[in-house]
C-alpha positions as CSV (number, residue, x, y, z in Angstrom):
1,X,0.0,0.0,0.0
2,X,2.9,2.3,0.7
3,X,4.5,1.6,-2.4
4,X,1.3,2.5,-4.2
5,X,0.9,5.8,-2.4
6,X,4.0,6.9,-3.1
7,X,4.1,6.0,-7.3
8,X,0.7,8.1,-7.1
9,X,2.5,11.0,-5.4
10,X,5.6,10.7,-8.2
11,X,3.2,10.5,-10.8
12,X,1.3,13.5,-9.5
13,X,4.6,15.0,-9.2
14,X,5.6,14.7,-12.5
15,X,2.0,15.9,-13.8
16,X,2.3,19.0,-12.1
17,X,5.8,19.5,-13.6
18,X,4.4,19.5,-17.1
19,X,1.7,21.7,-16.2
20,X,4.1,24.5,-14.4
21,X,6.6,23.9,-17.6
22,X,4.1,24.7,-19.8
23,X,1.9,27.1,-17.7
24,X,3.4,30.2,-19.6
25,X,1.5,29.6,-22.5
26,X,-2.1,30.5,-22.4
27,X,-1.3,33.2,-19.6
28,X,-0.4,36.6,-19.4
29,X,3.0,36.5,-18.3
30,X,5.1,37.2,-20.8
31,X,7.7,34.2,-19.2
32,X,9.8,32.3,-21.5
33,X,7.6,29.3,-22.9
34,X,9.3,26.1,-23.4
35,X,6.8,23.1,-24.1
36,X,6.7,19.4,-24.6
37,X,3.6,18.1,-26.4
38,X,2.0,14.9,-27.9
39,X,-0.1,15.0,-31.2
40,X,-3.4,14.7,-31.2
41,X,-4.2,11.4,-32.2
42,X,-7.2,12.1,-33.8
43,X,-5.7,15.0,-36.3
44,X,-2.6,13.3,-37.8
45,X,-2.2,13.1,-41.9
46,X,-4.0,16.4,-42.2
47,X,-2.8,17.4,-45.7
48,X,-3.7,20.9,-45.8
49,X,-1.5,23.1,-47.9
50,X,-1.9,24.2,-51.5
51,X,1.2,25.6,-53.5
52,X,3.8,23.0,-54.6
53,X,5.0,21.4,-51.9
54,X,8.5,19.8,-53.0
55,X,9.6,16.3,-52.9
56,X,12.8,14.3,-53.9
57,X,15.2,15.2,-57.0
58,X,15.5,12.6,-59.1
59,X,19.2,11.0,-58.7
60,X,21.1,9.5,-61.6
61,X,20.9,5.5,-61.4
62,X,24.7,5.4,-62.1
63,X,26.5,3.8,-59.1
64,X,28.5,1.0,-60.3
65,X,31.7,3.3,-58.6
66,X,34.8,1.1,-58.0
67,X,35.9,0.0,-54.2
68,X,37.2,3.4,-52.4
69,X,40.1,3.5,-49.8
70,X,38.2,4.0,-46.8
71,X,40.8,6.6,-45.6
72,X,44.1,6.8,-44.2
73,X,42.8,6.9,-40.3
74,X,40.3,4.1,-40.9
75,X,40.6,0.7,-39.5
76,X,37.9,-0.2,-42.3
77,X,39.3,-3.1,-43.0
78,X,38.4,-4.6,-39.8
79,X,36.8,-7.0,-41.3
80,X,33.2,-6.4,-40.1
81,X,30.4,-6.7,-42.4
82,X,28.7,-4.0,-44.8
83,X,25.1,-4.9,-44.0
84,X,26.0,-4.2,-40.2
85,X,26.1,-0.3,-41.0
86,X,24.0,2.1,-39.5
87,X,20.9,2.3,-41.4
88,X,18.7,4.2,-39.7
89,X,16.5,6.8,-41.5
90,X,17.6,10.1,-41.8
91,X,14.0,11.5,-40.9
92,X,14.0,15.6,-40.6
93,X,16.9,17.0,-41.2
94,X,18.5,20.1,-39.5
95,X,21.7,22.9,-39.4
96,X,23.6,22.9,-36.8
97,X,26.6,24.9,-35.4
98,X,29.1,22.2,-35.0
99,X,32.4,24.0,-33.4
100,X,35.4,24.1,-35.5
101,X,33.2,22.9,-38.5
102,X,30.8,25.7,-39.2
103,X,27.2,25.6,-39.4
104,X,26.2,22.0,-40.9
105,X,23.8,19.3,-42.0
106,X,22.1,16.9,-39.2
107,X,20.3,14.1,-39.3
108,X,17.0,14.1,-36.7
109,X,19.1,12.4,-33.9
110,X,21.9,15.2,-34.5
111,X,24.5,13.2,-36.4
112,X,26.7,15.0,-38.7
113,X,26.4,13.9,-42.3
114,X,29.2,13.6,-45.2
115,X,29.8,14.1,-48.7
116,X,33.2,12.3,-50.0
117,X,35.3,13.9,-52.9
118,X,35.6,10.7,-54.5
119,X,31.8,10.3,-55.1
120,X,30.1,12.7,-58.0
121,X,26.8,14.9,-57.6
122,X,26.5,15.2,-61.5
123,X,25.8,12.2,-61.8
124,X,25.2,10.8,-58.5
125,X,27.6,8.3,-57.6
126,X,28.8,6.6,-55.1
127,X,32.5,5.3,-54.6
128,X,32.3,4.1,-51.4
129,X,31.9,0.1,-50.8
130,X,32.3,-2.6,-49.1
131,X,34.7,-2.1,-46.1
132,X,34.7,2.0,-47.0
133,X,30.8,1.9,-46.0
134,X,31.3,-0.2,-42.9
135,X,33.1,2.8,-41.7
136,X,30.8,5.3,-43.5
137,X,27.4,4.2,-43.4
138,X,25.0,5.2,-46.6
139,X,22.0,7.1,-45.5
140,X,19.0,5.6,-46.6
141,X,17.0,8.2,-48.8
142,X,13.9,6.3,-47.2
143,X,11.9,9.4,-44.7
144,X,14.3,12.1,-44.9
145,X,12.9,15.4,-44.9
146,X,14.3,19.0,-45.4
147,X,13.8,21.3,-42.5
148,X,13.3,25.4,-43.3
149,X,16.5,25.9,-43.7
150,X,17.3,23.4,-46.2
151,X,16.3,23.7,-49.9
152,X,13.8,20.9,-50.6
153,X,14.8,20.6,-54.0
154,X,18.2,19.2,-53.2
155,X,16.9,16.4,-51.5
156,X,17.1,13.1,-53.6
157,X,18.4,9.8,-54.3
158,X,20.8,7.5,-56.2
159,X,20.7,3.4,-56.5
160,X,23.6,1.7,-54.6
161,X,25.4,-1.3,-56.6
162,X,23.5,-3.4,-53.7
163,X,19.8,-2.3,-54.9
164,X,19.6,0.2,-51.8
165,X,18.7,4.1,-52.2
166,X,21.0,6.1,-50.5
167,X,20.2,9.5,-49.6
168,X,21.7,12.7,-51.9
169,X,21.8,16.1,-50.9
170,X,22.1,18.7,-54.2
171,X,23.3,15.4,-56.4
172,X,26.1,14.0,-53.6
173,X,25.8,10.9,-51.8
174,X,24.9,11.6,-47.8
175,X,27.1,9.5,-44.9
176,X,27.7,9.1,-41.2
177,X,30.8,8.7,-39.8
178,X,30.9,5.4,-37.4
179,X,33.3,7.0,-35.1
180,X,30.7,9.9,-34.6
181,X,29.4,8.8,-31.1
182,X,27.3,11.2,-30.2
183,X,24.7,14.3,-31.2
184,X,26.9,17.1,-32.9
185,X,30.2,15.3,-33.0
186,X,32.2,15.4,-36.3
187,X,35.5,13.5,-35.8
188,X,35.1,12.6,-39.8
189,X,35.7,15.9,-40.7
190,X,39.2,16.3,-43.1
191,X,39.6,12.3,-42.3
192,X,41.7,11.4,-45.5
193,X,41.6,14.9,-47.0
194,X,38.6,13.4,-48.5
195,X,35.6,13.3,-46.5
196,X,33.6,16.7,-45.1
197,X,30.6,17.7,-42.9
198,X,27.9,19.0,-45.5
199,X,26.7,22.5,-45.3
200,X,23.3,23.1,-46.2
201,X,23.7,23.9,-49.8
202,X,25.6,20.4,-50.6
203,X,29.0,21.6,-50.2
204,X,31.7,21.4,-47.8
205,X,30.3,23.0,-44.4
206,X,34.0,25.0,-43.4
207,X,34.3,25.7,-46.3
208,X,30.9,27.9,-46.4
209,X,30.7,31.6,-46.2
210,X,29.0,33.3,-43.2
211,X,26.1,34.2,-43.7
212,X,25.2,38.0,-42.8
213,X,24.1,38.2,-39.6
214,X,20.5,39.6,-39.8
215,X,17.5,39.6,-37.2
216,X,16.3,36.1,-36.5
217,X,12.5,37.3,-36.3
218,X,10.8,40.7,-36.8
219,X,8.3,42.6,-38.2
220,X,7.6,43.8,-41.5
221,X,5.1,46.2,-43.4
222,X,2.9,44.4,-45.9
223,X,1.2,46.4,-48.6
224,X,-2.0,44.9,-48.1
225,X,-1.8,42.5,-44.7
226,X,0.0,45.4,-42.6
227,X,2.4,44.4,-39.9
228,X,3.9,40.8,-40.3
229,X,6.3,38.4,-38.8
230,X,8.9,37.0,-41.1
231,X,12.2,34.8,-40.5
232,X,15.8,36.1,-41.1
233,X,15.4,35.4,-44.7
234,X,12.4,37.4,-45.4
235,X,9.2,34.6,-45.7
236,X,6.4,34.8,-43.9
237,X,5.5,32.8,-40.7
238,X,1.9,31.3,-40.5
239,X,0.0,29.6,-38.2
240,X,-2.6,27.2,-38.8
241,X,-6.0,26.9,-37.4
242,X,-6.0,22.8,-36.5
243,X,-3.2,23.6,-34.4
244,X,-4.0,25.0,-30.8
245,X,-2.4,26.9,-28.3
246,X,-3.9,26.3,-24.7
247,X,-3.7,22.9,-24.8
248,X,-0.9,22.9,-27.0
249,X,-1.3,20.4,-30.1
250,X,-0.7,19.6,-33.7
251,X,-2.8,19.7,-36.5
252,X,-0.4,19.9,-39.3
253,X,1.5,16.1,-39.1
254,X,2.9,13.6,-42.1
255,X,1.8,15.1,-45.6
256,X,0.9,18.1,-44.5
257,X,4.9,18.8,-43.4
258,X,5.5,18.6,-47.0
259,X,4.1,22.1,-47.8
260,X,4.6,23.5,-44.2
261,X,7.4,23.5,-42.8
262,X,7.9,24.1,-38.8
263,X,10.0,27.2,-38.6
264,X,13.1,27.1,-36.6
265,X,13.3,28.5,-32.9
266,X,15.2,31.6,-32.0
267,X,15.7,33.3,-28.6
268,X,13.1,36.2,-28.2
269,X,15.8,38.4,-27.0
270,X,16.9,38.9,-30.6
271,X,13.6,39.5,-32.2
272,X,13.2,43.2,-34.1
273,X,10.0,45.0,-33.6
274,X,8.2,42.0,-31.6
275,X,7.7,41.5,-27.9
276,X,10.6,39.2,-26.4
277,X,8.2,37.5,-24.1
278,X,5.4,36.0,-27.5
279,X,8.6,33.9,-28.7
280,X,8.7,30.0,-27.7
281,X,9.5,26.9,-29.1
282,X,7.6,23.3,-28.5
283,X,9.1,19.9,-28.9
284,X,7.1,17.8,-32.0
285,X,6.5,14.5,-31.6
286,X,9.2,13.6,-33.9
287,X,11.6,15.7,-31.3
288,X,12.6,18.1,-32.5
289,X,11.7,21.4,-31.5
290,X,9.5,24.1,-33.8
291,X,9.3,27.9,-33.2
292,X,5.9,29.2,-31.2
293,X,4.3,32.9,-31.5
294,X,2.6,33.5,-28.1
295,X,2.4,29.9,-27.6
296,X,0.8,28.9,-31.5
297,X,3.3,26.6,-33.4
298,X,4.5,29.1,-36.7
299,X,5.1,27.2,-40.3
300,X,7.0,28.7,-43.4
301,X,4.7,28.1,-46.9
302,X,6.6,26.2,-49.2
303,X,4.4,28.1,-51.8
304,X,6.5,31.2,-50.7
305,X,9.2,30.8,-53.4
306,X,10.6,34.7,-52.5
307,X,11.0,36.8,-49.6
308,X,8.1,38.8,-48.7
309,X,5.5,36.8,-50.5
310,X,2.4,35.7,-48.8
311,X,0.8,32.8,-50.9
312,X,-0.1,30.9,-47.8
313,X,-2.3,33.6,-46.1
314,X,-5.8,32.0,-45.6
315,X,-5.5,28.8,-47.9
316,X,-8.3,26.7,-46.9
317,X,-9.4,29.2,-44.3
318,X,-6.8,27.5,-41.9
319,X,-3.6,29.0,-42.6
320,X,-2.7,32.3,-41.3
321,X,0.3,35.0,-41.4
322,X,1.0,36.5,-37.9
323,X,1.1,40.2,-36.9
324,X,3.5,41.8,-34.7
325,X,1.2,41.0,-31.6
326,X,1.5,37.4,-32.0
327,X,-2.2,37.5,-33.7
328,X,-3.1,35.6,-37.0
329,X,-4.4,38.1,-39.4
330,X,-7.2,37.7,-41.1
331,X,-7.9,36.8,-44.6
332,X,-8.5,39.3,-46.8
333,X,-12.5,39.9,-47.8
């Protein structure tokens, strides 16, 4: 009986933690909101979204590449077997700051990913085999995704000589490194003078230029919406009207992240023309985390081809652009 009482007073515990964590949204506050929050089950595969939502780049077929040198570090001839590589899925991708690398590409889990000079993007092919791919797994092109930040476009595939699909990103093959243990490690970097993090473009992430530091979120004038919330690189944030804010869920799941894309978080404190205290971010059931306007999940319209465009507004009579107050604005009569 004691042991009882006491796993109901944990679990009441923990309860009231999620409550107080997410207790900033729906209230006046103005307190930092960090969520966590489940879908709801009974809104997933809403495919909402007009505009032309973009898929996978066809990848060349070519991939009868000879066997690589795995590099000069690698004990890739171990001896352990191909098929034992990491497989897993890519699923949504990501940029990341990765210290002494620059800003590069992620898989979901946070793994650095590769490109290898030896391969080609035009036509994809892969030169890496056999004991080379023990060491650097292929990334299944199965379930990746492109985040906000990544061109959709340059997602594709090519056909490894074993009949698998291997991930490309703007025509090159995509890797892990099997000596990358752990979320935002990238000991494969310069291994061989051959093999480099990607940046999110497809080429060599330290080798990238800066980009121009510019506000992360602020507020812009709209010739006929008025006052609106855009990203860093000028496209419009929406909000969408399956979602919710108090409780927090998600409306917009599976196909519908094809054409909407969660946008990015950012810290309030560097938001221009927009009260510090609306900006959030909430974990997605896939984990990782999407930017919040007083406490509503924001999107980016794939539609949106161009800074300052604003094809999204009121498609469907769900999705909305966001004013300066954190409000959806509404569709025009």
């Amino acid at each position: 009986m004691g042991n009882r009482n006491r796993a109901t007073t944990a679990a009441a515990g923990s309860m009231l933690t999620v409550l107080l964590l997410a207790s900033g949204c729906g209230s006046e506050d103005g307190g930092a909101r960090t969520v966590t929050v489940r879908a709801a089950g009974a809104e997933r595969a809403v495919g909402h979204g007009a505009g032309d939502g973009k898929g996978y780049g066809a990848g060349s077929e070519a991939d009868t590449g000879t066997e690589a040198e795995a590099d000069a570090d690698a004990d890739a001839g171990s001896g352990a077997d191909p098929a034992d590589a990491d497989a897993t899925p890519a699923g949504r991708l990501a940029v990341r700051e990765i210290p002494e690398v620059g800003s590069a590409v992620t898989d979901a889990a946070g793994a650095t990913l590769y490109r290898f000079d030896k391969d080609t993007a035009r036509p994809s092919r892969s030169n890496c085999e056999d004991a080379c791919a023990t060491l650097w797994p292929p990334v299944p092109a199965d379930g990746a995704q492109a985040p906000a930040g990544i061109d959709a476009g340059l997602l594709g595939s090519v056909e490894r000589s074993d009949g698998t699909r291997q991930l490309t990103l703007a025509g090159w093959p995509v890797y892990r490194y099997a000596k990358d243990t752990g979320p935002g490690d990238a000991k494969g970097e310069g291994v061989g003078g051959t093999w480099r993090a990607l940046a999110r473009d497809g080429g060599k992430a330290a080798e990238a230029e800066p980009e121009k530091e510019s506000a992360p979120l602020s507020a812009v004038e709209d010739a006929k919406l008025g006052k609106l919330m855009v990203d860093s690189r000028g496209r419009t944030l929406y909000r969408f009207g399956k979602d919710s804010a108090w409780p927090m869920k998600f409306g917009c799941l599976d196909s519908c992240l094809d054409t909407w894309k969660p946008a990015e978080p950012v810290e309030g404190e560097k938001a221009v023309g927009i009260p510090a205290g609306l900006v959030g971010s909430v974990q997605r059931p896939d984990g990782t985390r999407q930017l919040t306007i007083d406490c509503w999940p924001v999107y980016l319209f794939t539609g949106d081809t161009a800074p300052g465009q604003t094809n999204g507004h009121g498609l469907q009579g769900l999705w909305f652009a966001v004013d300066d107050a954190g409000k959806k604005i509404p569709a025009a009569g």
